[in-house]
mmCIF file as Biopython writes it, N, C-alpha, C and O atoms, coordinates in Angstrom:
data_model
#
loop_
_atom_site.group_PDB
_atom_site.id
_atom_site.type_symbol
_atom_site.label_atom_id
_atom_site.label_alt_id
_atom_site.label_comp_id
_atom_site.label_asym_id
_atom_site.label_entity_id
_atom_site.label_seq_id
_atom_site.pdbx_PDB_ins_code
_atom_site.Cartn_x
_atom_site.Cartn_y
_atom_site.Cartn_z
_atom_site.occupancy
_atom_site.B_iso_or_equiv
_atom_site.auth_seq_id
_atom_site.auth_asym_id
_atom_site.pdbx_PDB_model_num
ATOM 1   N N  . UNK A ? 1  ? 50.877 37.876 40.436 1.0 0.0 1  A 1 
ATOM 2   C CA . UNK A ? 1  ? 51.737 36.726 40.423 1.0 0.0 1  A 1 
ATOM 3   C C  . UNK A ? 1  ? 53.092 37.044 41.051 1.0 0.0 1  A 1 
ATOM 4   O O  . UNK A ? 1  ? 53.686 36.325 41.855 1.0 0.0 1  A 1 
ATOM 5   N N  . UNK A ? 2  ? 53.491 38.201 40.581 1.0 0.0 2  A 1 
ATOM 6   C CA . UNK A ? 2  ? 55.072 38.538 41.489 1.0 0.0 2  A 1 
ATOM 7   C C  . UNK A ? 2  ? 55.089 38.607 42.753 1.0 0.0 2  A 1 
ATOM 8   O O  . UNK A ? 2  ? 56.040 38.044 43.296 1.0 0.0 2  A 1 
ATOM 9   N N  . UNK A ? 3  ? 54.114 39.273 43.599 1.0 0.0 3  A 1 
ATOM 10  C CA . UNK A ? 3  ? 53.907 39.341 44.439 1.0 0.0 3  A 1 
ATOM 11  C C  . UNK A ? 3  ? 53.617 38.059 45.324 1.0 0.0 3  A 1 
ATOM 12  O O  . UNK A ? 3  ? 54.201 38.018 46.407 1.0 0.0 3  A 1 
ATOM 13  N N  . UNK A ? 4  ? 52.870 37.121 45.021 1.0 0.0 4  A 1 
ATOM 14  C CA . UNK A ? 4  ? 52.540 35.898 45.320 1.0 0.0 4  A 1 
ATOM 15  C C  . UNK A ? 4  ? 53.318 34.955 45.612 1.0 0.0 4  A 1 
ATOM 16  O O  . UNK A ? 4  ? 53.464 34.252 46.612 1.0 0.0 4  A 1 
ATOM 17  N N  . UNK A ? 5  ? 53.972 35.039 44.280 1.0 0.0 5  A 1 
ATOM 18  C CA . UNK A ? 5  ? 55.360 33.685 43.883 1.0 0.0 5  A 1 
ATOM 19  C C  . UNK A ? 5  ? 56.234 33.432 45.187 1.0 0.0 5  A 1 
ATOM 20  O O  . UNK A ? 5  ? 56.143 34.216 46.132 1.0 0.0 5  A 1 
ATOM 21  N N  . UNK A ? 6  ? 56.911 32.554 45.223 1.0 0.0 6  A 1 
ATOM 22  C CA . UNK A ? 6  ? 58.201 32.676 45.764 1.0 0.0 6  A 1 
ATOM 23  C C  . UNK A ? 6  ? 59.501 32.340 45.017 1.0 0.0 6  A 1 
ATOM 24  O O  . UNK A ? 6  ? 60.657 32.562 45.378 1.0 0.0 6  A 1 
ATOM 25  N N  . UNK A ? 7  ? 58.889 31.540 43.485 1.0 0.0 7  A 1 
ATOM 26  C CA . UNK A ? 7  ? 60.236 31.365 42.782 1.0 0.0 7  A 1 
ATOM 27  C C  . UNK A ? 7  ? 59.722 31.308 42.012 1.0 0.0 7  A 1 
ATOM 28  O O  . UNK A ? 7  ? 58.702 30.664 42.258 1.0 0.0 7  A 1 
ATOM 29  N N  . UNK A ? 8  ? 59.770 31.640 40.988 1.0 0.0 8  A 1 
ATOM 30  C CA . UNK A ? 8  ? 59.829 31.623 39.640 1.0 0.0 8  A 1 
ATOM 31  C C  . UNK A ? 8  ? 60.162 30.632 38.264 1.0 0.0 8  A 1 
ATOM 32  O O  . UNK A ? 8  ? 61.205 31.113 37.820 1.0 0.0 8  A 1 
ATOM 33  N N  . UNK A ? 9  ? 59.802 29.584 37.468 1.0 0.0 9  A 1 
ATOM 34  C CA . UNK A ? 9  ? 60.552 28.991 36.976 1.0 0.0 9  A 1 
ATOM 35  C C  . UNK A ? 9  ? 59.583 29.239 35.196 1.0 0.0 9  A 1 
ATOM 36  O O  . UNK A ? 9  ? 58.594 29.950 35.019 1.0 0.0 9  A 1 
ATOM 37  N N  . UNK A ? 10 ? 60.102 28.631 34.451 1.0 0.0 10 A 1 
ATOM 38  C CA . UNK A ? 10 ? 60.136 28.792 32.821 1.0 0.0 10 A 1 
ATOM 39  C C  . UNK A ? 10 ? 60.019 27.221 32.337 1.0 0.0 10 A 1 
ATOM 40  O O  . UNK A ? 10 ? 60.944 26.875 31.603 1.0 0.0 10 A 1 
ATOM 41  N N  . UNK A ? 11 ? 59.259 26.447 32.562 1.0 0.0 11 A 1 
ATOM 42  C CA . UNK A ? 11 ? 58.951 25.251 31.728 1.0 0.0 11 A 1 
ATOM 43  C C  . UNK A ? 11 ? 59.436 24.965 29.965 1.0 0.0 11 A 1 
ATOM 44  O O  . UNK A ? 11 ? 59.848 26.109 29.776 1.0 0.0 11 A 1 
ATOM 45  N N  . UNK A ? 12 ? 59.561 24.579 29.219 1.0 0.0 12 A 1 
ATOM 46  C CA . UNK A ? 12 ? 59.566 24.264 28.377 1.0 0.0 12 A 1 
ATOM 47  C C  . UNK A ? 12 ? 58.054 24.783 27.616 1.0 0.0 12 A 1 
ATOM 48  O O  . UNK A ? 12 ? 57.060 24.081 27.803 1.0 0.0 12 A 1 
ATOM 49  N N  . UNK A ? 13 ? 57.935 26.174 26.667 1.0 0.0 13 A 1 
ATOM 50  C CA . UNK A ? 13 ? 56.837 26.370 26.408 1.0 0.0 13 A 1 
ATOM 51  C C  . UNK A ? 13 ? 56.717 27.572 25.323 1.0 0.0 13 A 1 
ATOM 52  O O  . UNK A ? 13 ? 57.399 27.481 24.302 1.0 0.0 13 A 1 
ATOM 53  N N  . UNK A ? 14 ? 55.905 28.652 25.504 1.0 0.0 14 A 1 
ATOM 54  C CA . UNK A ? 14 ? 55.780 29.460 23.902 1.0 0.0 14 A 1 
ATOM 55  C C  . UNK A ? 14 ? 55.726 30.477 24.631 1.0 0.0 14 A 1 
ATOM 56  O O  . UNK A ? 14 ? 55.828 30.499 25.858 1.0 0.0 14 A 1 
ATOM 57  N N  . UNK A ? 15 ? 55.498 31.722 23.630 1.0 0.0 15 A 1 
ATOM 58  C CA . UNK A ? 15 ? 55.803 33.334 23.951 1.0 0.0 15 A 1 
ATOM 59  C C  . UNK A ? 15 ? 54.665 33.443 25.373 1.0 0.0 15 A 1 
ATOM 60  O O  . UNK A ? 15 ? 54.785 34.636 25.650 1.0 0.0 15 A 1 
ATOM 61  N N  . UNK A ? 16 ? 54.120 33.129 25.925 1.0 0.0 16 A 1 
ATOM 62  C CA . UNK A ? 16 ? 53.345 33.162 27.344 1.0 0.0 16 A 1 
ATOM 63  C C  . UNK A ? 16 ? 54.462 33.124 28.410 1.0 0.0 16 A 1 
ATOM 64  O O  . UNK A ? 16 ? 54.829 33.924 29.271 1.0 0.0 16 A 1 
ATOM 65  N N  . UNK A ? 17 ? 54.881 31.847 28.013 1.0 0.0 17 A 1 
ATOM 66  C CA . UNK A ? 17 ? 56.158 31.757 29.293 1.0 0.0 17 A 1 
ATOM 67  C C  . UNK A ? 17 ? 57.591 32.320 29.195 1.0 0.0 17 A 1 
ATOM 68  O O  . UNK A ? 17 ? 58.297 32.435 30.196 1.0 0.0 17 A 1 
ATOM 69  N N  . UNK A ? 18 ? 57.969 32.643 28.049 1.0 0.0 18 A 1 
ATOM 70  C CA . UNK A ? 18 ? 59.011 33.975 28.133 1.0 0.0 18 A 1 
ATOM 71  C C  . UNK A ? 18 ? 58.338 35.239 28.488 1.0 0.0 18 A 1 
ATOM 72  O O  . UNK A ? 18 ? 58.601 35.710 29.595 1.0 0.0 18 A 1 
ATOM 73  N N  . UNK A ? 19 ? 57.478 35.885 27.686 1.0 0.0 19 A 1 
ATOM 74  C CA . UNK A ? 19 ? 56.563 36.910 28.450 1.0 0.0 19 A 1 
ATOM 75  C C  . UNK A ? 19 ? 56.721 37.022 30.287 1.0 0.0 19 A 1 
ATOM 76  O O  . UNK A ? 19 ? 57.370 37.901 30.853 1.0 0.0 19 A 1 
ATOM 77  N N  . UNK A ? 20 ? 55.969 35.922 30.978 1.0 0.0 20 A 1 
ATOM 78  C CA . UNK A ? 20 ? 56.093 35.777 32.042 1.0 0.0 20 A 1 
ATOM 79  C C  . UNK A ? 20 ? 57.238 35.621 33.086 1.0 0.0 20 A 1 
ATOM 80  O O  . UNK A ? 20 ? 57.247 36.099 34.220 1.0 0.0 20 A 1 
ATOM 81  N N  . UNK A ? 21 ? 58.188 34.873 32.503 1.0 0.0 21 A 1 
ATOM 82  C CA . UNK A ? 21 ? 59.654 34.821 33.084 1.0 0.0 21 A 1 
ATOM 83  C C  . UNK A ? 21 ? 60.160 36.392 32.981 1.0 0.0 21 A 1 
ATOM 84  O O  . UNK A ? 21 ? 60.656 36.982 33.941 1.0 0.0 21 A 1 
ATOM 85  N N  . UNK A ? 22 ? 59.947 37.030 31.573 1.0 0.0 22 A 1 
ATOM 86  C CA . UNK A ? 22 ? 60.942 37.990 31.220 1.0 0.0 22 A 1 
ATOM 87  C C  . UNK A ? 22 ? 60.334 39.131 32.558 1.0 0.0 22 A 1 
ATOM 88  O O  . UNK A ? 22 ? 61.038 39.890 33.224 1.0 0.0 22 A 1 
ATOM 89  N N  . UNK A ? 23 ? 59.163 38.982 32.636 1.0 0.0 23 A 1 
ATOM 90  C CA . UNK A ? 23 ? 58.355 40.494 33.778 1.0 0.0 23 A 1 
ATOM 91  C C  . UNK A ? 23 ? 59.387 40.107 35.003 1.0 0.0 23 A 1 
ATOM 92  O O  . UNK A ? 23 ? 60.073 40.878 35.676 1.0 0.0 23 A 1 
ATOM 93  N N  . UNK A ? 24 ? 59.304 38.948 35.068 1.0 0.0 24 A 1 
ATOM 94  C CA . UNK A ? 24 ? 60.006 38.401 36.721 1.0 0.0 24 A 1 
ATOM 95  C C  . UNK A ? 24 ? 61.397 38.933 36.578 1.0 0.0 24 A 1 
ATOM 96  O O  . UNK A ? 24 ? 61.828 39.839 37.292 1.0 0.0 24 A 1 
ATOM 97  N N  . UNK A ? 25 ? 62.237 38.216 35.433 1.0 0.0 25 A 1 
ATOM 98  C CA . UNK A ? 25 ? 63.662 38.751 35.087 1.0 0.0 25 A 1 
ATOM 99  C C  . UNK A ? 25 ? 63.474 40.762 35.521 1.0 0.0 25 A 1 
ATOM 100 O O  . UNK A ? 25 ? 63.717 41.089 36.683 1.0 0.0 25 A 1 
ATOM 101 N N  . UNK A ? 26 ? 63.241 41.379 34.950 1.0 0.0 26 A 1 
ATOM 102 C CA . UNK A ? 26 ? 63.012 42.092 34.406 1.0 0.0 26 A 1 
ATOM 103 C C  . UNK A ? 26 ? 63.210 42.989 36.318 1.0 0.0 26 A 1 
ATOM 104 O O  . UNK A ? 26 ? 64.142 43.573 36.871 1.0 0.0 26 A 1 
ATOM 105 N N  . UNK A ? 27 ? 61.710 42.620 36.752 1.0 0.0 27 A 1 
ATOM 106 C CA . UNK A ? 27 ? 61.423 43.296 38.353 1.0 0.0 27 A 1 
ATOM 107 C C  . UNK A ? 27 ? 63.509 42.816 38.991 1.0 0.0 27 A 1 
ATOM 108 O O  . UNK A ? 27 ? 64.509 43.522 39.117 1.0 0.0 27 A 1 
ATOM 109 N N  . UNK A ? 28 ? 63.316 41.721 39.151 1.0 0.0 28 A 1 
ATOM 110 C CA . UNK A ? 28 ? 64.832 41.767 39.514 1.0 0.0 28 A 1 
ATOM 111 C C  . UNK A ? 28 ? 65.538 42.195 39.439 1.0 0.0 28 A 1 
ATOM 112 O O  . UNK A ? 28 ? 66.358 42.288 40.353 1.0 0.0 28 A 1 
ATOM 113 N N  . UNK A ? 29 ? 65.674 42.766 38.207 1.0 0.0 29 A 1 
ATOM 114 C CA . UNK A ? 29 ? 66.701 43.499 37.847 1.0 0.0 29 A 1 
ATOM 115 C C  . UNK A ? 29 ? 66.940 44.853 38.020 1.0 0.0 29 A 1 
ATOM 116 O O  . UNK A ? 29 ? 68.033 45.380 37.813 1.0 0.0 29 A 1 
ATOM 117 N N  . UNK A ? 30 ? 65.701 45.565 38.486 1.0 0.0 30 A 1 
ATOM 118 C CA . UNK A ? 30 ? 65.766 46.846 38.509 1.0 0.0 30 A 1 
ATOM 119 C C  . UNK A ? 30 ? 65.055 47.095 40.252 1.0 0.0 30 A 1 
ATOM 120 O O  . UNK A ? 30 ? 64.512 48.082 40.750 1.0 0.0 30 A 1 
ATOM 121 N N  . UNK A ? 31 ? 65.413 45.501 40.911 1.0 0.0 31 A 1 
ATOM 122 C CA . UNK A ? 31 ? 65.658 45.153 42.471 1.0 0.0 31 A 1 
ATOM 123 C C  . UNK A ? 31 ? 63.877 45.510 43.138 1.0 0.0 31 A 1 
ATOM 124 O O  . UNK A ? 31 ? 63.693 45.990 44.256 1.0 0.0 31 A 1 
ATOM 125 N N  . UNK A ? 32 ? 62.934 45.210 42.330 1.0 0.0 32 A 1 
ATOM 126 C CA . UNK A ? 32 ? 61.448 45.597 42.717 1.0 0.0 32 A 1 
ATOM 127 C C  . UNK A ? 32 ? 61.427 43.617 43.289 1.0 0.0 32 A 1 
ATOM 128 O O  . UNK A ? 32 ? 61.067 43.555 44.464 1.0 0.0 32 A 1 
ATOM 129 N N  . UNK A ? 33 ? 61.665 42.496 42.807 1.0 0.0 33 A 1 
ATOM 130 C CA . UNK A ? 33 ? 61.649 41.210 43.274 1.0 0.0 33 A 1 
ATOM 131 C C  . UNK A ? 33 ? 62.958 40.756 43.512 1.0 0.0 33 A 1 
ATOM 132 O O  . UNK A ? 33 ? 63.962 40.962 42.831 1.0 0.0 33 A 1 
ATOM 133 N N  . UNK A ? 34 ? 62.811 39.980 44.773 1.0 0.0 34 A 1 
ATOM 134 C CA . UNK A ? 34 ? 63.975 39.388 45.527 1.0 0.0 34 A 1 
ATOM 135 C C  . UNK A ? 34 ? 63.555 37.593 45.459 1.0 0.0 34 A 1 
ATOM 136 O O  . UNK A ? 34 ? 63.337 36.849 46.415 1.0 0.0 34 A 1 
ATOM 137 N N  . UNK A ? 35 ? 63.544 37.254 43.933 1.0 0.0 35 A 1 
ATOM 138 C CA . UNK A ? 35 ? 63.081 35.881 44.470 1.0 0.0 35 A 1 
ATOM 139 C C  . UNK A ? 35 ? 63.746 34.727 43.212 1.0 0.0 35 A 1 
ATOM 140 O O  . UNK A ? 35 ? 63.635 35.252 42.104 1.0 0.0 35 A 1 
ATOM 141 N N  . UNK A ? 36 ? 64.135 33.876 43.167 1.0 0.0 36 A 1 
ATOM 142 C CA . UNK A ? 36 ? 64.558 33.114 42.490 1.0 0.0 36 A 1 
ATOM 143 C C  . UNK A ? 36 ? 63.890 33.195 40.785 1.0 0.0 36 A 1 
ATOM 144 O O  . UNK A ? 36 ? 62.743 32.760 40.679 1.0 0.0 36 A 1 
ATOM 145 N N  . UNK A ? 37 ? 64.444 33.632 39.721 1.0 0.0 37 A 1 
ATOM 146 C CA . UNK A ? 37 ? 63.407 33.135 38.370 1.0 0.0 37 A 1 
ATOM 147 C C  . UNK A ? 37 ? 64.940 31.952 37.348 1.0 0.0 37 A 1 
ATOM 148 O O  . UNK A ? 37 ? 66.114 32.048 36.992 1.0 0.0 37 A 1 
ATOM 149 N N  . UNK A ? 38 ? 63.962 31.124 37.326 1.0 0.0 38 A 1 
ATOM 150 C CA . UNK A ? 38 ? 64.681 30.142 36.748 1.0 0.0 38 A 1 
ATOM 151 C C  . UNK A ? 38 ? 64.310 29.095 35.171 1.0 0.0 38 A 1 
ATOM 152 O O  . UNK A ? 38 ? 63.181 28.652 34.961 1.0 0.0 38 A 1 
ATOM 153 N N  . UNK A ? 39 ? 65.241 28.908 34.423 1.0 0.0 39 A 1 
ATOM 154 C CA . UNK A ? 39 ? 64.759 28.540 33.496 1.0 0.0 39 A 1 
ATOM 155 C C  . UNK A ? 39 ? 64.911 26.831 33.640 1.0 0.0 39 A 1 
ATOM 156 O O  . UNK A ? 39 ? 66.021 26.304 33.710 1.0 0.0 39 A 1 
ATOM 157 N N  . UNK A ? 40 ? 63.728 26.107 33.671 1.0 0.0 40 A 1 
ATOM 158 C CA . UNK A ? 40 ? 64.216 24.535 33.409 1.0 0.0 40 A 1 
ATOM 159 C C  . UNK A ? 40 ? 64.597 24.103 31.772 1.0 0.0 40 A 1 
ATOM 160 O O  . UNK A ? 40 ? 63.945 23.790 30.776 1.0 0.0 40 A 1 
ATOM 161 N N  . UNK A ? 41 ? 65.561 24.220 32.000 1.0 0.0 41 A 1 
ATOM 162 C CA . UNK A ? 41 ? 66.567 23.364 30.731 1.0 0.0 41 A 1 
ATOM 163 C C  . UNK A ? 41 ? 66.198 22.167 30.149 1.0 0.0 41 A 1 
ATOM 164 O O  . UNK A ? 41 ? 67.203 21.512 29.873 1.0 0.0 41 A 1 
ATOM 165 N N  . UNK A ? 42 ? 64.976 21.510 29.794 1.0 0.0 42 A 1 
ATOM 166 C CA . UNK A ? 42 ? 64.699 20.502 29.942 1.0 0.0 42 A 1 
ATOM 167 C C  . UNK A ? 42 ? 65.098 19.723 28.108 1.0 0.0 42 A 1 
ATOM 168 O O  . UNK A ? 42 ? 64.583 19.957 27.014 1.0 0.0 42 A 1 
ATOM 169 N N  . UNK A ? 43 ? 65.814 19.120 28.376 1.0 0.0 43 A 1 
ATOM 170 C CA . UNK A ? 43 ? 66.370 18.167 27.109 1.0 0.0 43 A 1 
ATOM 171 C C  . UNK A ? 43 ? 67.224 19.324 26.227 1.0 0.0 43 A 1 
ATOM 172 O O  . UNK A ? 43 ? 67.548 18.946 25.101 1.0 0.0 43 A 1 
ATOM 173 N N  . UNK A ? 44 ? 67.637 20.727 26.618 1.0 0.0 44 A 1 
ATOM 174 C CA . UNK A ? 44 ? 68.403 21.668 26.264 1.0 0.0 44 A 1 
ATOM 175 C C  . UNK A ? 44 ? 67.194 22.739 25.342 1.0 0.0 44 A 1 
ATOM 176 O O  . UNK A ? 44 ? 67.388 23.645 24.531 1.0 0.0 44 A 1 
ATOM 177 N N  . UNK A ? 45 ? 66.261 22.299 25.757 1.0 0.0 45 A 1 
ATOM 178 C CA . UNK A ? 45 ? 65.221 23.101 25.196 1.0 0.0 45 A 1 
ATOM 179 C C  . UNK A ? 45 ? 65.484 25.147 25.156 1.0 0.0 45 A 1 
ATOM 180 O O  . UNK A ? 45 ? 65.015 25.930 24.330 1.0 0.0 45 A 1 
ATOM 181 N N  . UNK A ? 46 ? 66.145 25.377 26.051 1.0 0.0 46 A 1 
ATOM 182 C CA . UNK A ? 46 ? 66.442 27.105 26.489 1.0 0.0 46 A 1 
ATOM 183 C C  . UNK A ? 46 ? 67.772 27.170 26.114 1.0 0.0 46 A 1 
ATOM 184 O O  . UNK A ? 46 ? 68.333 28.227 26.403 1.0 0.0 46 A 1 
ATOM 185 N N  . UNK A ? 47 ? 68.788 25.866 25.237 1.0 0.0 47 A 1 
ATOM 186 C CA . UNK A ? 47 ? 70.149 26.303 25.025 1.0 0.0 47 A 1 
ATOM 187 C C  . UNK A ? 47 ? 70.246 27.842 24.218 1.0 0.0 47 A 1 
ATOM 188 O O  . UNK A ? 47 ? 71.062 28.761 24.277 1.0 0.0 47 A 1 
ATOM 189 N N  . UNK A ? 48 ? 68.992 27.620 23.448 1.0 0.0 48 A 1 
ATOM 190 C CA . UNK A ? 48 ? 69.501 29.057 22.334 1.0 0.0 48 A 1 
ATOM 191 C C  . UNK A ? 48 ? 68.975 30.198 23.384 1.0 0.0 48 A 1 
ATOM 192 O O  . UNK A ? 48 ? 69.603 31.252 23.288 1.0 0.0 48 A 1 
ATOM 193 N N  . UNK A ? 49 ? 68.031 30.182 24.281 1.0 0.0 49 A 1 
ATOM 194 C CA . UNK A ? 49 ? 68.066 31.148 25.073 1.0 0.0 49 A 1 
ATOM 195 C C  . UNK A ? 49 ? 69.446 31.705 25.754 1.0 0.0 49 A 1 
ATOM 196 O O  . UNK A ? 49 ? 69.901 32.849 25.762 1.0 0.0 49 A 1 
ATOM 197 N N  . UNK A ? 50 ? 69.997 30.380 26.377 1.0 0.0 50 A 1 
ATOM 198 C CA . UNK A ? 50 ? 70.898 30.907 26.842 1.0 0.0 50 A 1 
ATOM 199 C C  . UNK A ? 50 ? 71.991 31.894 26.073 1.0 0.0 50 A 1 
ATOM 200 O O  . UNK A ? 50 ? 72.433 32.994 26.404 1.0 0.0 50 A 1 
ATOM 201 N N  . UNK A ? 51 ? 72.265 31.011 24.848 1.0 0.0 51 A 1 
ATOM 202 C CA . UNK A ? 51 ? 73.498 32.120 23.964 1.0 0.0 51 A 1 
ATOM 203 C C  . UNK A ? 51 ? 73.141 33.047 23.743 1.0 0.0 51 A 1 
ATOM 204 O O  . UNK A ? 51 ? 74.125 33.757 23.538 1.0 0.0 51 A 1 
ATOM 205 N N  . UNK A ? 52 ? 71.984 33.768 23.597 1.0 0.0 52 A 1 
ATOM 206 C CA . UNK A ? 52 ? 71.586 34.549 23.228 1.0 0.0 52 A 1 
ATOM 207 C C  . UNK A ? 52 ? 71.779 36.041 24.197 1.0 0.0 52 A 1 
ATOM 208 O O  . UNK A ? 52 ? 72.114 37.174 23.852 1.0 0.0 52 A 1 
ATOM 209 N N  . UNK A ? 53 ? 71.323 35.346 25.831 1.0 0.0 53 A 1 
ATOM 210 C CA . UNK A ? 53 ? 71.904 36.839 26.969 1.0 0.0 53 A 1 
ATOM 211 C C  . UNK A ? 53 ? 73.014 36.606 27.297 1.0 0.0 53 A 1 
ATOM 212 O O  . UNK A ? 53 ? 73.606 37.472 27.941 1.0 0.0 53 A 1 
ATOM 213 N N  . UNK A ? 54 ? 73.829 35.086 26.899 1.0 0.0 54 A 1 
ATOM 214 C CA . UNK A ? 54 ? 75.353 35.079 26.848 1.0 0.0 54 A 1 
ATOM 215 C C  . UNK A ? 54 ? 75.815 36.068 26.143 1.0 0.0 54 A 1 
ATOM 216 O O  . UNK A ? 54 ? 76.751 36.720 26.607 1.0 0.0 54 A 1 
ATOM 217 N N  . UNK A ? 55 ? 75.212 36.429 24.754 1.0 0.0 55 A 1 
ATOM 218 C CA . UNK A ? 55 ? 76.136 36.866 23.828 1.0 0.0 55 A 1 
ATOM 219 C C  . UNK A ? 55 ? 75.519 38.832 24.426 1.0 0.0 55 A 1 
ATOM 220 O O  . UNK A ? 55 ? 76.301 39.763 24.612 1.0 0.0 55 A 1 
ATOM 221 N N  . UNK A ? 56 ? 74.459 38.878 24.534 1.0 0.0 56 A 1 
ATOM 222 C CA . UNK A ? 56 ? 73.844 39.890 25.269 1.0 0.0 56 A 1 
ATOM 223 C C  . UNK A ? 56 ? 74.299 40.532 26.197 1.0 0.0 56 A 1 
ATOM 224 O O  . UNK A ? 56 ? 74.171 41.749 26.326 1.0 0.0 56 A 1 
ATOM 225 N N  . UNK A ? 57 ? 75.019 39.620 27.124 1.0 0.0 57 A 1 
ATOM 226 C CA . UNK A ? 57 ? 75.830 40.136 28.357 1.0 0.0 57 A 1 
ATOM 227 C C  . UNK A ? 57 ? 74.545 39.922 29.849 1.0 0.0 57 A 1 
ATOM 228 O O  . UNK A ? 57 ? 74.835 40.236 31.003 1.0 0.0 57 A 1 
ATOM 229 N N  . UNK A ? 58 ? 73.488 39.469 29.527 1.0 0.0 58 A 1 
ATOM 230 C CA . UNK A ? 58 ? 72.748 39.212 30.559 1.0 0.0 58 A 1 
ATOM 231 C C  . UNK A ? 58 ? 72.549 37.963 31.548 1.0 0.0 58 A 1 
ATOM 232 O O  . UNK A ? 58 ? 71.451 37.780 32.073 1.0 0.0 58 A 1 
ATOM 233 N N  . UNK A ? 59 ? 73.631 37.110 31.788 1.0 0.0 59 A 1 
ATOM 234 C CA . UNK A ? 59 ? 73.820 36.174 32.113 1.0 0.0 59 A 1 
ATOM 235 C C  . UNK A ? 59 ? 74.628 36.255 33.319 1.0 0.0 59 A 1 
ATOM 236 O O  . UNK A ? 59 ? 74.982 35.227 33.895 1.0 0.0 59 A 1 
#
């Protein structure tokens, strides 16, 4: 799938799709993928995600 993708995104969904986002996050970060991973925010569904690598420092 990393290889494949060209962007990455995070639907509104359960430990499958953090699992999956986090591998993508993850390759990025340690510069193995050069490609967009994104979370859709949908009705603020990922707000507590967000505070969470806010407060983490991963943001």
């Amino acid at each position: 799938m990393l290889e494949q993708g060209e962007l990455f995104i995070a639907l509104p969904g359960g430990l499958g799709i953090l699992e999956e986002i986090s591998e993508a996050i993850a390759a990025a970060r340690v510069g193995k993928l050069n490609k967009p991973c994104v979370f859709f925010n949908l009705n603020g569904y990922y707000d507590a995600m967000k505070a969470m690598l806010d407060t983490i420092g991963c943001s």
